[in-house]
C-alpha positions in Angstrom: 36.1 33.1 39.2 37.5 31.7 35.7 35.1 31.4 33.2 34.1 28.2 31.7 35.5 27.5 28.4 33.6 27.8 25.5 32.0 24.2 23.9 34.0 23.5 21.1 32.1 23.9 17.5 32.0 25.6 14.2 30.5 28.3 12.6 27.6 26.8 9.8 26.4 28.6 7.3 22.8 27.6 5.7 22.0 29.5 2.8 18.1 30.1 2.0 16.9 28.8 5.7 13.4 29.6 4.3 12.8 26.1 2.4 11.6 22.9 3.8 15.2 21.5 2.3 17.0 24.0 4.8 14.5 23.1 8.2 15.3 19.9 7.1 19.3 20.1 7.0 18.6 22.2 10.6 16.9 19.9 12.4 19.2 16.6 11.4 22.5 19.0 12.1 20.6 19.2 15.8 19.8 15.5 15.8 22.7 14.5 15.1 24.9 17.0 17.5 26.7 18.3 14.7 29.4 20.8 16.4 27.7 24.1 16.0 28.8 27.4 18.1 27.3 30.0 15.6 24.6 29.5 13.0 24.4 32.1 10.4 21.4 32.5 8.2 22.1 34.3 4.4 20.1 34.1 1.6 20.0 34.4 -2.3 17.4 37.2 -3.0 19.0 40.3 -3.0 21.4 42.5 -1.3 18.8 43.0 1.5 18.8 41.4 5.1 15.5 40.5 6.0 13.8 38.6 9.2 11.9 35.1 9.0 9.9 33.4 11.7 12.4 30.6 13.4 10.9 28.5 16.0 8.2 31.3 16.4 11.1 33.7 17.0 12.4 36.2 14.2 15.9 35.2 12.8 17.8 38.2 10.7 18.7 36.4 7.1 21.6 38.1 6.0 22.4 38.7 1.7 24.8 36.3 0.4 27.7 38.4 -0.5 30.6 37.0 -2.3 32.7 37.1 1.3 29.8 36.1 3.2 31.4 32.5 4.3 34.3 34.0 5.2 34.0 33.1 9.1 32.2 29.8 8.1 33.7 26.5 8.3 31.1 24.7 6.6 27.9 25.8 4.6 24.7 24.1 3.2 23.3 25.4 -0.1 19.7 24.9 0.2 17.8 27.1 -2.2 17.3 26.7 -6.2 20.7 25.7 -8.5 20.3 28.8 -10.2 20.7 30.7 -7.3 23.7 28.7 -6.2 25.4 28.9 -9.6 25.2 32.8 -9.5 27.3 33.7 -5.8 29.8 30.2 -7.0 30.5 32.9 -9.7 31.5 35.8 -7.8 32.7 34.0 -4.8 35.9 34.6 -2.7 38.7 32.4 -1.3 36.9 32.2 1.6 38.1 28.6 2.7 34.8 27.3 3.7 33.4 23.9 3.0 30.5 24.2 0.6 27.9 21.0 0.5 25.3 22.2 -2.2 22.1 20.7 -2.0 20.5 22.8 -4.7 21.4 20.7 -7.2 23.9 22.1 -9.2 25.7 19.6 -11.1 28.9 21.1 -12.1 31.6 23.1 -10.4 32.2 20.6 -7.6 32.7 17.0 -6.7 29.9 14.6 -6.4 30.6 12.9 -2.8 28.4 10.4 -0.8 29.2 9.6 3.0 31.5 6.8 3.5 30.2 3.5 4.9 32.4 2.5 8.0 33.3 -0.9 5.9 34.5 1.3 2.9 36.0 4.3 4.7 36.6 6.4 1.1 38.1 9.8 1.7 36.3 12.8 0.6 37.2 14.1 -3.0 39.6 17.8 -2.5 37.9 21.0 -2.9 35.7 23.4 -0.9 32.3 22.7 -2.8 31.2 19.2 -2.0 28.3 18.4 -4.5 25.4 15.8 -3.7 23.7 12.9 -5.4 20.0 13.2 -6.2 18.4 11.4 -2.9 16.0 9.3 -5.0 19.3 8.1 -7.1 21.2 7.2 -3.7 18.3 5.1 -2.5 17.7 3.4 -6.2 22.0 2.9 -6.1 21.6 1.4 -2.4 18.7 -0.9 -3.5 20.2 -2.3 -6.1 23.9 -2.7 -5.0 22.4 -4.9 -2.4 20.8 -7.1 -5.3 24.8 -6.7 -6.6 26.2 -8.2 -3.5 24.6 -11.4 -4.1 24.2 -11.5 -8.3 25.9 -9.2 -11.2 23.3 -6.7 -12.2 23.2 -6.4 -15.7 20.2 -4.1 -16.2 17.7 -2.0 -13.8 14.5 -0.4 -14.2 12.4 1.9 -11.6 9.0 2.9 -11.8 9.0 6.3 -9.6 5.5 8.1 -8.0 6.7 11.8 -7.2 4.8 12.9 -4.1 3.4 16.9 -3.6 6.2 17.3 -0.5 8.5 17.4 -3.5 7.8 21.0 -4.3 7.5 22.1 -0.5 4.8 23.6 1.5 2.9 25.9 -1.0 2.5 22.4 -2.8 1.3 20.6 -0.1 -1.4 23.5 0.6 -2.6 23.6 -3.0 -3.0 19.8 -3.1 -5.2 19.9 0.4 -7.5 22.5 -1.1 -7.5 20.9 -4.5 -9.1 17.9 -2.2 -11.6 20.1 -0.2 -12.5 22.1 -4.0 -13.3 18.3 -5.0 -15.5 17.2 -1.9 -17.6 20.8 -2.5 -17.8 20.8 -6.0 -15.6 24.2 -6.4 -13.3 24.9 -9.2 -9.5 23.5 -7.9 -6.8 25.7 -7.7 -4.0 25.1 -10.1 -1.3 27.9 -9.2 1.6 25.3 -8.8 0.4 21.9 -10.2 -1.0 23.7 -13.4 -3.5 20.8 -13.3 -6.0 18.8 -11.2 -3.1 16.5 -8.9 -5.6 15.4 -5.9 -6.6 11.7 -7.0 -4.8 12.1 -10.1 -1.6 11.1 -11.5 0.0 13.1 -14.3 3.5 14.2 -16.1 4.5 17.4 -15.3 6.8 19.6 -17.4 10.4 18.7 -15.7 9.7 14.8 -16.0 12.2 14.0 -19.0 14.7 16.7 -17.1 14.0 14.3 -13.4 14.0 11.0 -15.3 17.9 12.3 -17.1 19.2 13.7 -13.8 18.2 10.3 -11.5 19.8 8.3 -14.3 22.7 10.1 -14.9 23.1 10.1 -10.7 22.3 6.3 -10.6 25.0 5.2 -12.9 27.4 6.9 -11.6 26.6 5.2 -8.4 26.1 1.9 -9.7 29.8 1.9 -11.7 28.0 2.5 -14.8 25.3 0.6 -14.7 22.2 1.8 -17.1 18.8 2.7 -15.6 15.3 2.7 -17.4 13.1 5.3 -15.7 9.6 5.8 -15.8 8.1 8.7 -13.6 5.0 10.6 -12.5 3.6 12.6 -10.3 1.1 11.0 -8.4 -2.2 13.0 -6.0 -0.4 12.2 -2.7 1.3 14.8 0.0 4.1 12.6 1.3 5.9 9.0 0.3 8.0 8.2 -2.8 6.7 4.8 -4.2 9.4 3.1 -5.9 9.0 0.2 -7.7 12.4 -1.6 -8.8 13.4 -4.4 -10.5 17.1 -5.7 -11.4 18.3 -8.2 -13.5 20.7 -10.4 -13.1 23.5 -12.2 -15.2 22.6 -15.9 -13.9 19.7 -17.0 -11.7 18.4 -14.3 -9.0 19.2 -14.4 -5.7 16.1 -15.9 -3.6 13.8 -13.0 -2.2 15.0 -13.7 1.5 18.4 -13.3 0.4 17.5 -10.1 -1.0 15.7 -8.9 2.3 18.3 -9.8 4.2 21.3 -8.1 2.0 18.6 -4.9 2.3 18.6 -5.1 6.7 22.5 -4.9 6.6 22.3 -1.8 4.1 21.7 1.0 5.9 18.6 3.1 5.4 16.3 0.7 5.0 14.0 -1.2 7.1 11.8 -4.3 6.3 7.8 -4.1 6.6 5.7 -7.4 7.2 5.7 -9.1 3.9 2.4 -9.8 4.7 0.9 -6.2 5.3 -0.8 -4.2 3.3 2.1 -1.4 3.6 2.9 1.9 1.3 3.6 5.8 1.1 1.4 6.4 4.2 3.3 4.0 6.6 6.4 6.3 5.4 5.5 9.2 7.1 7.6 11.1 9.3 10.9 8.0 8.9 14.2 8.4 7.7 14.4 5.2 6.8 13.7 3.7 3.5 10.7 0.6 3.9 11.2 -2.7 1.9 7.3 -3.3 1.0 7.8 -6.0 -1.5 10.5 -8.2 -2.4 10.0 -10.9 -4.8 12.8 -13.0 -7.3 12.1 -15.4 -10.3 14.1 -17.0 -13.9 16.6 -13.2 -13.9 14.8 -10.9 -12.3 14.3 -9.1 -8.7 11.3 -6.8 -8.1 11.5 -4.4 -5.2 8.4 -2.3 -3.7 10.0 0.5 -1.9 8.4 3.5 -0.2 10.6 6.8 1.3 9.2 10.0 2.8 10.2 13.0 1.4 13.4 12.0 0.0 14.3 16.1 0.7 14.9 14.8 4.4 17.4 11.7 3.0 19.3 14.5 1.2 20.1 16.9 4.5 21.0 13.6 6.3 23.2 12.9 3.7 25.0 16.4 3.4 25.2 16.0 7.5 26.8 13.1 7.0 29.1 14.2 4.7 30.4 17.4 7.3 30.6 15.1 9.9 33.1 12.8 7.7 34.6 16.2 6.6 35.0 17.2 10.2 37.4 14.0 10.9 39.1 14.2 8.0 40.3 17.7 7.4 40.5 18.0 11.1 37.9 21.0 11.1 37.7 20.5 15.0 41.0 20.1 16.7 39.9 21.1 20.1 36.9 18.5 20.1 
């Protein structure tokens, strides 16, 4: 009896599979039906293999040698820039696609997915690099406002939420709570400070503010950004507040809404609810909370989940486009 023939797919690579980032780019590479045959699992920490709970199943990690993507056709970088900058050093030829989301800024090409209007080729080159999420969503919001009016100027108001810093965060701001409630000393270990029902300025807020500036102009061909950030005592949900301004009169605020349905990522709330962070929760999608436009100026309320998750769906996006266009998958 002839054997069925294997499904056609690729061999991924995700590298640190350990972070919230990597279960992230996992589950939207399954979502999605991204063309996997083989998953392999390597990470940054030594030249040890080691075995992490997967699905309540043990998965062997193996060390990220410099020829360890050499059977890979595409790989996601999802541990710390450091990390990533270290094995880009001593890497082979190895002709895999890299798409770092560690946030290295240098080495590569910055890419976004191409909108099916636009259909921009990928930049050459087997390290793909990606745009800070929060910067993507500030370039989309705005660049709808641009449709419709020059935008001369933009300034965002940003409220950094605990799932930034992954799951040891998100513990230590639950027991900072409970501590609270029972009148216990809070633990501090990650924060360094009191975050439940507070709001403060941690130590990398100048280095956040440059790098989502520096990512939004180059989105926004150039276009300046004024950014004022802080971490605020909540586990989940960006809060950005927006505002653009324009070189004539602004575009009335149902314009606005309606440029923001036809972008995609977003999706509108009732103007008339009460909506925020919270209603966020567990959506890809960015919600438009507030929308108003008067004299220059439109002001946009805008609330994301963790942005972490817009970032894998992003760097999925940008295999699948890599996929069609370097014909990765001839058989498929």
């Amino acid at each position: 009896m002839p054997s069925r023939p294997r499904p056609a797919g690729l061999v991924v690579a995700v590298v640190d599979p350990a972070t919230l980032l990597a279960r992230d780019v996992r589950a939207v590479l399954s979502e999605r039906g991204f063309p996997v045959s083989k998953l392999l699992l390597f990470h940054t920490g030594g030249h040890e293999g080691l075995f992490t709970d997967d699905d309540e199943e043990a998965s062997y990690v193996s060390p990220l040698e410099p020829d360890a993507l050499s059977t890979s056709k595409i790989a996601f970088f999802c541990g710390r820039a450091a990390d990533t900058a270290r094995f880009l050093e001593t890497r082979t030829d190895d002709g895999c696609l890299a798409v770092d989301l560690s946030g290295l800024r240098a080495g590569g090409a910055f890419a976004r997915p191409s909108r099916p209007s636009a259909l921009d080729p990928l930049p050459d080159g087997n390290l793909l690099l990606t745009y800070d999420p929060v910067a993507a969503v500030l370039g989309d919001a705005v660049g709808a406002v641009a449709r419709l009016s020059k935008v001369t100027a933009a300034t965002a108001a940003i409220d950094r939420p605990a799932s930034e810093l992954g799951k040891a965060a998100l513990d230590e701001l639950f027991h900072q709570a409970i501590s609270l409630a029972q009148f216990r000393p809070v633990p501090k270990e990650i924060f360094e400070t009191q975050s439940a029902f507070n709001t403060f300025f941690p130590a990398d807020t100048a280095e956040f503010e440059e790098r989502i500036a520096r990512d939004f102009t180059a989105l926004a061909g150039g276009l300046p950004l004024t950014l004022l950030s802080a971490r605020a005592g909540v586990f989940h949900g960006h809060l950005l507040r927006v505002e653009a301004r324009t070189e004539g009169v602004a575009p009335p605020a149902e314009a606005v809404r309606a440029a923001l349905r036809e972008t995609e990522g977003f999706e509108e709330t009732d103007p008339e609810s009460l909506a925020g962070p919270v209603e966020s929760a567990g959506r890809d999608e960015t919600l438009v909370l507030f929308v108003a436009s008067s004299g220059n100026s439109v002001r946009l309320g805008l609330a994301a989940d963790h942005l972490r998750r817009t970032g894998a769906v992003m760097a999925v996006r940008l295999a699948e486009q890599a996929v069609a266009e370097r014909g990765l998958l001839p058989d498929a």
